[in-house]
C-alpha positions as CSV (number, residue, x, y, z in Angstrom):
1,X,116.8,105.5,103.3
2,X,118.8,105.7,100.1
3,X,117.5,108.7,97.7
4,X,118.2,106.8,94.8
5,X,115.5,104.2,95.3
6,X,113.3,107.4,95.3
7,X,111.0,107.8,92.0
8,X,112.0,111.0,89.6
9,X,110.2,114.1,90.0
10,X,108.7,115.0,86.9
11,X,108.8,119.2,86.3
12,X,105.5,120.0,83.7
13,X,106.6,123.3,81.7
14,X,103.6,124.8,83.8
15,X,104.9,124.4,87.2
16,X,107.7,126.8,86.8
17,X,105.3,129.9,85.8
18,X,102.8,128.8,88.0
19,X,105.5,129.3,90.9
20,X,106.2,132.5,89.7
21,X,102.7,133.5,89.6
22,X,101.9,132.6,93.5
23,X,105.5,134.8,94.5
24,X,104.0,137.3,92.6
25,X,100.7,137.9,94.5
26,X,102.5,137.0,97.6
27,X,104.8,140.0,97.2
28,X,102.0,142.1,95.7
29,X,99.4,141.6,98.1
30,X,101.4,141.9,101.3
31,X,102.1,145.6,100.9
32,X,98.1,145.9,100.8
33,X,98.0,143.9,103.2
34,X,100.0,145.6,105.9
35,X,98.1,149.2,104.0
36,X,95.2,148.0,104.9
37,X,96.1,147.0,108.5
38,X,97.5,150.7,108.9
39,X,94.0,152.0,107.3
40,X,91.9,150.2,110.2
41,X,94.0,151.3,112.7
42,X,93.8,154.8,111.8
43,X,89.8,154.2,111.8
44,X,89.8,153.6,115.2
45,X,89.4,156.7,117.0
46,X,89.1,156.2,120.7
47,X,87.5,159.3,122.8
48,X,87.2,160.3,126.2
49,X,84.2,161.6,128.2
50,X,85.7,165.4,127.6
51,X,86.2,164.6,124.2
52,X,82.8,163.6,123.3
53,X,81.3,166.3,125.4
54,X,83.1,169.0,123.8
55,X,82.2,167.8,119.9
56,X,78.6,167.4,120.8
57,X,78.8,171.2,122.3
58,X,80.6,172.7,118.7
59,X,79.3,170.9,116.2
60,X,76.5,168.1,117.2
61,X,72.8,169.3,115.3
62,X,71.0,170.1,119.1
63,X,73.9,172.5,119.8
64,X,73.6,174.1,116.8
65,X,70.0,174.1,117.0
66,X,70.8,175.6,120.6
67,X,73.2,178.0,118.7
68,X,70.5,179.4,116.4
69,X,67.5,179.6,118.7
70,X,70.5,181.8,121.0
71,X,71.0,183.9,117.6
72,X,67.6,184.5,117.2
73,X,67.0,186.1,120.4
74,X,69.6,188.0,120.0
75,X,68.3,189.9,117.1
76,X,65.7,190.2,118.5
77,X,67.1,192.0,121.3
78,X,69.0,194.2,118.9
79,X,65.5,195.5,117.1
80,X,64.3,196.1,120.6
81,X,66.7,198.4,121.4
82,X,66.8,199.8,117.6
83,X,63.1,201.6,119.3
84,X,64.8,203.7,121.2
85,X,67.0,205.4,119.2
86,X,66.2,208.4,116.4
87,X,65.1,207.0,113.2
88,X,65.5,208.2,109.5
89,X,63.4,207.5,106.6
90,X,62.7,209.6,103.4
91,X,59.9,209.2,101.7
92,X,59.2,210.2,97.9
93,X,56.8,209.9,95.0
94,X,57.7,210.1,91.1
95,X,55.4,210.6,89.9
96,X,51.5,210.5,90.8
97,X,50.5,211.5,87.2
98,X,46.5,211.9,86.6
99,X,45.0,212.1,83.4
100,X,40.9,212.0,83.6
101,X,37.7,214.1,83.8
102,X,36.6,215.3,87.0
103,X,33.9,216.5,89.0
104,X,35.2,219.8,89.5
105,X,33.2,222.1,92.1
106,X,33.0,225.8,90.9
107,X,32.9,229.0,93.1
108,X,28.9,229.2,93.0
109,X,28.4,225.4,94.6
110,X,27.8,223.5,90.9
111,X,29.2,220.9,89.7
112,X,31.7,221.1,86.0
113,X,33.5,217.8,84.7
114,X,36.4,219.2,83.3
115,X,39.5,217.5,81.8
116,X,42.6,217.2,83.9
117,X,46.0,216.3,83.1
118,X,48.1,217.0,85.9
119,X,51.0,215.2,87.9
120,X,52.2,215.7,92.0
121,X,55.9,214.8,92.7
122,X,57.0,214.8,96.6
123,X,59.5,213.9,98.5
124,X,60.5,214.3,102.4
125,X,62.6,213.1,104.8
126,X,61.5,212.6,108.8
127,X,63.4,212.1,111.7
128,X,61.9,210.5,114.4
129,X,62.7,210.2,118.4
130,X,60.5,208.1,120.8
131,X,59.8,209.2,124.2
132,X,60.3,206.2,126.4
133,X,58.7,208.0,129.9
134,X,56.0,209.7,128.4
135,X,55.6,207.1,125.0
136,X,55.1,209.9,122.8
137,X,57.2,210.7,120.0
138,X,59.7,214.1,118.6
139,X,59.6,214.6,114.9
140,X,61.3,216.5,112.4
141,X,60.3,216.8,108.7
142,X,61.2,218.5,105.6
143,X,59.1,218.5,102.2
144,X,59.1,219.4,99.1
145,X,56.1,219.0,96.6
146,X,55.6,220.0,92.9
147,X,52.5,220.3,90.8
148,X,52.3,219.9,86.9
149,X,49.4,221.3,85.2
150,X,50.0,220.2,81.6
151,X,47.3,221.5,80.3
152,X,47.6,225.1,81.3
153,X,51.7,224.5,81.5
154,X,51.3,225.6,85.3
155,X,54.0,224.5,87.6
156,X,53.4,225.0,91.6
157,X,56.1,224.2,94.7
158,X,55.4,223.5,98.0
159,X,58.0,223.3,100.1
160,X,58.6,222.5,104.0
161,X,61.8,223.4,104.8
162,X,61.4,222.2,108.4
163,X,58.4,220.7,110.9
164,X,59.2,220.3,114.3
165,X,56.2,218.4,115.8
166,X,55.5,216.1,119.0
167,X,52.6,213.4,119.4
168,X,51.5,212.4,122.7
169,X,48.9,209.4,123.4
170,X,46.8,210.4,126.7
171,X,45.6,207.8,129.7
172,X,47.3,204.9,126.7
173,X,49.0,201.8,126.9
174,X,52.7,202.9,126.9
175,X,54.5,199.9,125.1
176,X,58.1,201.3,125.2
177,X,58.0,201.2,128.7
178,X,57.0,197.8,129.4
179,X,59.5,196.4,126.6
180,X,62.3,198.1,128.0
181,X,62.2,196.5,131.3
182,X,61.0,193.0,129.8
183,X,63.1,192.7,126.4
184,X,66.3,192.8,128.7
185,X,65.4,190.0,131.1
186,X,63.9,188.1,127.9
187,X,67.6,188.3,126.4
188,X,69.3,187.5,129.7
189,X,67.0,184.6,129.5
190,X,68.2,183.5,126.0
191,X,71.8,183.7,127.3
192,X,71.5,181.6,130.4
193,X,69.5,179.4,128.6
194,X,71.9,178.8,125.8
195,X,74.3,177.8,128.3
196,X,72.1,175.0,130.2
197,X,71.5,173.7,126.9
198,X,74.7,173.2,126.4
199,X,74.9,171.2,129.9
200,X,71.9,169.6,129.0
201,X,73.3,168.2,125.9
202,X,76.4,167.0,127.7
203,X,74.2,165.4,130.1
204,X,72.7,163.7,127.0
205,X,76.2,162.0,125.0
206,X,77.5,161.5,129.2
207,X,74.6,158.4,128.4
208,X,75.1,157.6,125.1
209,X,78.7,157.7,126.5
210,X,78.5,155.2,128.7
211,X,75.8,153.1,126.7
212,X,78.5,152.6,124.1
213,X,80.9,151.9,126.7
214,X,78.9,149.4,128.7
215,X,78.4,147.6,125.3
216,X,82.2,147.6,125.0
217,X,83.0,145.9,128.5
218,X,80.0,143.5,127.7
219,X,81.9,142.8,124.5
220,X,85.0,142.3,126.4
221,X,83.7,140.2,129.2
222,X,81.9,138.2,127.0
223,X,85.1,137.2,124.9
224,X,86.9,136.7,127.3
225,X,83.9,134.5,128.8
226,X,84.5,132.5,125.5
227,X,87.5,131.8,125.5
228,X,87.8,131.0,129.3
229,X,84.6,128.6,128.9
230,X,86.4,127.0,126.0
231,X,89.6,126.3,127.6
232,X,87.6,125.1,130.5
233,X,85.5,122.6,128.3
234,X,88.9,121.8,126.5
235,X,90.4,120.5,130.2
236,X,87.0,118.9,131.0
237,X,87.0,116.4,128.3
238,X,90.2,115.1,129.4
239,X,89.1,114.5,132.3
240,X,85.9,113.0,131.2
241,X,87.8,110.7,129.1
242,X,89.8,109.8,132.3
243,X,86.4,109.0,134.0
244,X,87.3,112.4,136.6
245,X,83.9,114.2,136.0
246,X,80.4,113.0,135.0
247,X,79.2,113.6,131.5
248,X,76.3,115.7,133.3
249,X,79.4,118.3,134.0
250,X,80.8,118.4,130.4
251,X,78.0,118.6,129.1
252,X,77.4,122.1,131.5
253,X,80.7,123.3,130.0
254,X,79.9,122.9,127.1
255,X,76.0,124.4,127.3
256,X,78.3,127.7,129.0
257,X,80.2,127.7,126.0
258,X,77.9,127.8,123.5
259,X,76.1,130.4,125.4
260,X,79.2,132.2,125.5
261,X,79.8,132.1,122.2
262,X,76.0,133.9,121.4
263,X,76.9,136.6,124.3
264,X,79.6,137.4,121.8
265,X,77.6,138.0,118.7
266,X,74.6,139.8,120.9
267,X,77.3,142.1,122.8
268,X,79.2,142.8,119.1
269,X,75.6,144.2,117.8
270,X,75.0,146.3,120.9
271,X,78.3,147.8,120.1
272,X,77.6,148.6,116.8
273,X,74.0,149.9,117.8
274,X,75.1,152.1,120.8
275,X,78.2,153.6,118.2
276,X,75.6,154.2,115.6
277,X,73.5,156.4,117.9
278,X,76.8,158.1,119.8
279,X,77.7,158.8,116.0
280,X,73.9,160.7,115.4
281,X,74.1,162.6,118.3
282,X,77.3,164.1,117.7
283,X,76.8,164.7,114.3
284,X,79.4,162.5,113.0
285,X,79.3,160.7,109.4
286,X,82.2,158.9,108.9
287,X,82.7,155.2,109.1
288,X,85.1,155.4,112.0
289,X,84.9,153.0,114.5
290,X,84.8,154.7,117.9
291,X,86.2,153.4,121.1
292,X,85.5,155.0,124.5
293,X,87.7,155.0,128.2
294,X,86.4,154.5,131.1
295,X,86.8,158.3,132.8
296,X,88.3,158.8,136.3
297,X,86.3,159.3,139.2
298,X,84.6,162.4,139.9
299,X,85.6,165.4,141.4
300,X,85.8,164.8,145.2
301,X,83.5,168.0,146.0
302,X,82.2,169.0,149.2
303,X,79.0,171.2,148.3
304,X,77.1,173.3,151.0
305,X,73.0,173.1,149.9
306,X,72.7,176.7,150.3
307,X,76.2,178.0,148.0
308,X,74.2,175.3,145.4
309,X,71.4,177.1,145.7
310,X,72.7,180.7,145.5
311,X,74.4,179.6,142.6
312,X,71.3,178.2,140.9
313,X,69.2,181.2,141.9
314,X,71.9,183.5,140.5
315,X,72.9,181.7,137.4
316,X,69.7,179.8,136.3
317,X,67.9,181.2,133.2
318,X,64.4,180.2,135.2
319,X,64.7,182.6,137.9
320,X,65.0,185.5,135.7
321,X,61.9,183.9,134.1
322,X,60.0,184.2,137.0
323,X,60.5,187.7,137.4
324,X,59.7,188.8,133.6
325,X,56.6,185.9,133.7
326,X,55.6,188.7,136.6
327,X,56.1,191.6,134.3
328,X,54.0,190.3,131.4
329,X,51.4,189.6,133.2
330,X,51.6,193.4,135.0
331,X,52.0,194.4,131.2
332,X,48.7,192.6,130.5
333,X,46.9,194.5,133.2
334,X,48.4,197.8,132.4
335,X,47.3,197.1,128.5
336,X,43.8,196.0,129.6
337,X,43.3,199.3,131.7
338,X,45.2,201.8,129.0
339,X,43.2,200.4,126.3
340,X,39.7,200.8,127.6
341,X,37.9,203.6,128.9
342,X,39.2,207.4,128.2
343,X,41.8,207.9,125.8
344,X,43.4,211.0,124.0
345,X,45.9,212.2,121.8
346,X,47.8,215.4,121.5
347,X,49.3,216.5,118.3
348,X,51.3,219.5,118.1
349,X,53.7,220.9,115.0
350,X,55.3,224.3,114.1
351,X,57.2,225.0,110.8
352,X,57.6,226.8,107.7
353,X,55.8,227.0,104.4
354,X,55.9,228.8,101.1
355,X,54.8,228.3,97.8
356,X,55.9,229.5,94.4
357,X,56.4,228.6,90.7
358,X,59.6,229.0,90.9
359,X,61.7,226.3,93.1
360,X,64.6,228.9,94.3
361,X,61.5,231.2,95.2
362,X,59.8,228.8,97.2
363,X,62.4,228.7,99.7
364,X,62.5,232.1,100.2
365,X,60.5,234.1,103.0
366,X,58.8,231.3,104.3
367,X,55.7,231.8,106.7
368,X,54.9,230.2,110.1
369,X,53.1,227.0,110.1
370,X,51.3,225.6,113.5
371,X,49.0,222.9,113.8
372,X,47.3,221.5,117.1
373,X,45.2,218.7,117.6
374,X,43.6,217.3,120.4
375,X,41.3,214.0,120.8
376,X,39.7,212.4,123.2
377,X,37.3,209.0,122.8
378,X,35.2,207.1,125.3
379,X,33.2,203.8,125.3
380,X,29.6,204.9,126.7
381,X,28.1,201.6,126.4
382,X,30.3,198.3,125.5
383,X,27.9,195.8,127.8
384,X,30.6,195.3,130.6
385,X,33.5,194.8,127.7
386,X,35.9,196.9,129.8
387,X,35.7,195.6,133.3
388,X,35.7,191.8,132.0
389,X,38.9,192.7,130.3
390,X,40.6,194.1,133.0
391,X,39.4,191.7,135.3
392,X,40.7,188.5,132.9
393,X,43.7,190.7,133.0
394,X,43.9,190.9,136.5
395,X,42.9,187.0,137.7
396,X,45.4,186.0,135.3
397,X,47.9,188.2,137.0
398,X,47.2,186.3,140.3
399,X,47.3,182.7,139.1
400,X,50.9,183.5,137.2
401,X,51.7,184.7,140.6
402,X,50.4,181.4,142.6
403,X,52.2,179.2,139.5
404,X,55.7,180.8,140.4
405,X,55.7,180.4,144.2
406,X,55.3,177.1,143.3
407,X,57.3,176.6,140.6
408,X,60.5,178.6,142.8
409,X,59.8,175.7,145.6
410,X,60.0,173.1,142.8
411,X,63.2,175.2,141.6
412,X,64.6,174.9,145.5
413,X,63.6,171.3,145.8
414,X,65.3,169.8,142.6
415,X,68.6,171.6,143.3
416,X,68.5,170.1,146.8
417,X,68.1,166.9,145.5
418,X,70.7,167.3,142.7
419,X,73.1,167.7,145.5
420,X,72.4,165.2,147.3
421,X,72.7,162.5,144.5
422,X,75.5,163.5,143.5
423,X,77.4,162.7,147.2
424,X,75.3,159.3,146.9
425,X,76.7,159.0,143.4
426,X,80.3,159.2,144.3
427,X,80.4,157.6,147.2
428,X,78.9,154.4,145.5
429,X,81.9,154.6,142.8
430,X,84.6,153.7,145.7
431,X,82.2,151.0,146.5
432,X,82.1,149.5,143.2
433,X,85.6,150.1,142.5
434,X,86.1,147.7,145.4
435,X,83.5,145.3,144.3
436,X,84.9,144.6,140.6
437,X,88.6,143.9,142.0
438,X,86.9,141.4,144.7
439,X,84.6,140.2,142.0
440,X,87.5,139.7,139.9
441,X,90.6,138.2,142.5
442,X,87.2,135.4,143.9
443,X,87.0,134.5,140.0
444,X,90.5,133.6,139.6
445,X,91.3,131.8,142.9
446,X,87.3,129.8,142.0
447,X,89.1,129.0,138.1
448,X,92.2,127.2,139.7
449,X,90.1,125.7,142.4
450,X,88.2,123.8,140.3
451,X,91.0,123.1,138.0
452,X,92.3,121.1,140.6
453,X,88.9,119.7,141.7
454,X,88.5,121.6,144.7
455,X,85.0,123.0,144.1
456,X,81.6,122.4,141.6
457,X,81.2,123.7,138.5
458,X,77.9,125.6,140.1
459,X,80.4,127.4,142.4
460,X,82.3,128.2,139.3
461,X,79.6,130.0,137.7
462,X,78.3,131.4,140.3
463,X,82.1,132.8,140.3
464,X,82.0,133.7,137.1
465,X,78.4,136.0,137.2
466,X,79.4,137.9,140.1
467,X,82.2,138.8,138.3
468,X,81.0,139.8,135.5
469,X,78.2,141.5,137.7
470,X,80.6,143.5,139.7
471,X,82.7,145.0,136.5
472,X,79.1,145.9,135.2
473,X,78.1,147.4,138.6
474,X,81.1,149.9,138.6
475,X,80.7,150.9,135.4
476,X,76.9,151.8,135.9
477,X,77.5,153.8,139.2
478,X,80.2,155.6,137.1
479,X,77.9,156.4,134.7
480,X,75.4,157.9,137.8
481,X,78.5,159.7,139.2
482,X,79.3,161.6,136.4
483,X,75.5,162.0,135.2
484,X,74.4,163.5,138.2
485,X,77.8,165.7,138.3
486,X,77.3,167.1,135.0
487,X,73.5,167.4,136.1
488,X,74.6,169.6,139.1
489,X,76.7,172.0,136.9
490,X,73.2,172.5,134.4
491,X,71.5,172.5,137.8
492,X,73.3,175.7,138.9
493,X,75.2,176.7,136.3
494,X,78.2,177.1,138.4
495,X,81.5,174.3,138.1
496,X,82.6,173.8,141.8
497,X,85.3,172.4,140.9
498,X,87.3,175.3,139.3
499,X,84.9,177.5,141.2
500,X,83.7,179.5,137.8
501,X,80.5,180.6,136.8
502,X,79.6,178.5,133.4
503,X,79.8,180.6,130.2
504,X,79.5,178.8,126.8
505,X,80.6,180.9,123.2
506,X,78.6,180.8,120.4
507,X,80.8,178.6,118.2
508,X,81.5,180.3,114.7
């Protein structure tokens, strides 16, 4: 054709700026573009079984609640033992001043309200030692007191300069004794039990794990169902339209489609949901978008029942519980019987004393000072209080001792079976491993079968559920393989793998 014949192109004076102005986003706006590409990429944080494990153990909210209650106990412990060793106080008043008028007894047995105006200052200090064996106590004081008599200008010390004393409880309750074999075990308790928490909680994300990640293989099958059910329906209405298939048959492809297409938008919000509650558990805030691996197999372990079991018995916080549930309720026993029936107490002191109005003075040439008490208190008639006490005391006793034989069976019996699901678990991994690469080889050889007529769209989708099926299958028995391994360590407390004892530090 001859260009000339073509009409002129007429320019408007807008068209040149408005040229300008499209280059100008264009160049603008790609640089953002690309920025923001590079932003979502570095959104995506993908995480591995070991990763997620080990956030949710330093900084998830249930390990650090895990972490505190751990904390607690261990301040506890450290008053505890804070009781057996010698304690200082001082003790002082400034002044107790008294300004009033008294009864005032006089020498002949009468009765004269006089006007006071007088003021006592003290002070002391006391050192103080318990006696664990015997649960008395050692003592050493020193005082000093001062009396003002304003009225009369009178000044008066008493001084103490040392009181050696000891005070023994007869036929009591001895406390220190029972806390000193019980507080230990209580914080050996706290310590083992910090560290199956921490195994619990691993056993915890391992299935918010695998939740998340079953969501994500759903996702994937079911795009990949979409677009494999679209090309599919694509093929089949050229054939229909070559008269190959009946409508009956495009109109199945394109029913599987469309349900294809909702399997998307349902597996896309399961994602989302099973990130969101991964994200809560470890304590993460951020809008990352979080994409977990499938983890390798588990550790091919050949476990003896009774090594599992020593283990447990040896590591487990619970079987140090059963032995300090025994103590209490010994303790309770011993407290019913030492604080019933005859009691006593034995006070005994010797020190110095002097007085003077002079402070230098009353330190000087001090006299002896010796006190001893002795009590001694029983009920005579408390209507059978005693012996019900001691005998509550004592039927509790044996029932705590009936509830832990069978609790230690029950201890025995779930470690067993721990074991024991974990081989099953493994084993059935290999299996499904199998299963999803047959499920996925029958697929393709059923796709281009009935691409070239060979079989029926039912044997197609049959195909296509087994393999789907299959890929779900191996991921689920993955998920009980590694469950019931990470049960087994928090079961025993004991990694068989490296062979170690399991010991978790307080993060900081």
């Amino acid at each position: 054709m001859n260009n000339n014949n073509l009409p002129p192109i007429s320019v408007r004076p807008w068209h040149g700026w408005y040229v300008r102005f499209v280059l100008l986003c264009f160049a603008l706006g790609t640089p953002c573009f690309v920025l923001a590409q590079a932003r979502e990429v570095r959104r995506t944080q993908t995480l591995s079984l070991q990763d997620v494990i080990a956030i949710a153990q330093q900084s998830s909210p249930i390990g650090k609640q895990a972490a505190n209650t751990y904390r607690t106990r261990y301040w506890s412990y450290r008053t505890y033992q804070s009781n057996y060793l010698p304690q200082l106080s001082a003790e002082a008043t400034f002044p107790d001043f008294n300004r009033s008028i008294d009864a005032i007894p006089q020498p002949d047995g009468s009765i004269e309200y006089l006007e006071r105006s007088v003021a006592n200052w003290s002070g002391g200090l006391s050192l103080r030692q318990n006696v664990t064996p015997l649960g008395g106590s050692i003592f050493l004081n020193s005082n000093l007191n001062r009396f003002d008599n304003f009225r009369s200008g009178e000044t008066q010390f008493q001084t103490n300069p040392f009181v050696l004393g000891y005070q023994q409880p007869l036929l009591q309750f001895n406390a220190l004794k029972w806390d000193k074999k019980i507080e230990p075990m209580l914080y050996t308790e706290a310590q083992r039990q910090y560290h199956e928490d921490m195994e619990a909680l691993a056993v915890n994300v391992c299935n918010l794990y695998f939740d998340l990640l079953l969501a994500q293989v759903n996702a994937e099958i079911a795009r990949k169902n979409q677009l494999s059910n679209d090309t599919l329906y694509k093929i089949a209405q050229g054939r229909f339209n070559l008269g190959k298939i009946a409508e009956n048959e495009l109109l199945q492809l394109e029913l599987g489609f469309m349900n294809s297409r909702q399997q998307v938008i349902r597996s896309e919000l399961e994602v989302k949901t099973a990130t969101l509650r991964l994200k809560n558990a470890l304590g993460i805030s951020t809008s990352d978008f979080i994409n977990v691996v499938p983890p390798a197999m588990t550790p091919e372990l050949l476990i003896p029942e009774d090594e599992a079991l020593a283990e447990a018995r040896k590591n487990r916080s619970r079987t140090v519980g059963f032995v300090r549930q025994m103590l209490e309720a010994e303790r309770q026993v011993a407290q019913a019987v030492g604080e019933t029936g005859l009691q006593g107490t034995i006070n005994a002191s010797f020190g110095l004393v002097q007085t003077n109005n002079n402070f230098i003075r009353s330190y000087q040439n001090p006299v002896d000072q010796e006190r001893l008490n002795i009590t001694f208190s029983m009920p005579i008639l408390d209507w059978g209080r005693t012996i019900s006490r001691r005998r509550t005391a004592e039927s509790n006793r044996d029932l705590v001792k009936s509830q832990i034989t069978q609790q230690e069976q029950t201890f025995d019996q779930e470690v067993f079976l721990t074991v024991k699901q974990y081989e099953m678990a493994h084993q059935q991994v290999k299996i499904s491993l199998r299963a999803n690469d047959i499920g996925q080889k029958r697929f393709d050889i059923a796709r281009e079968r009935y691409l070239i007529g060979k079989i029926s769209i039912t044997d197609l989708n049959i195909a296509f559920q087994e393999k789907d099926e299959a890929r779900q299958g191996y991921i689920n028995s993955l998920r009980a393989a590694w469950t019931n391994y990470l049960e087994l360590r928090r079961a025993t407390l004991y990694d068989f793998a490296s062979k170690q004892v399991i010991v978790h530090e307080l993060p900081n």
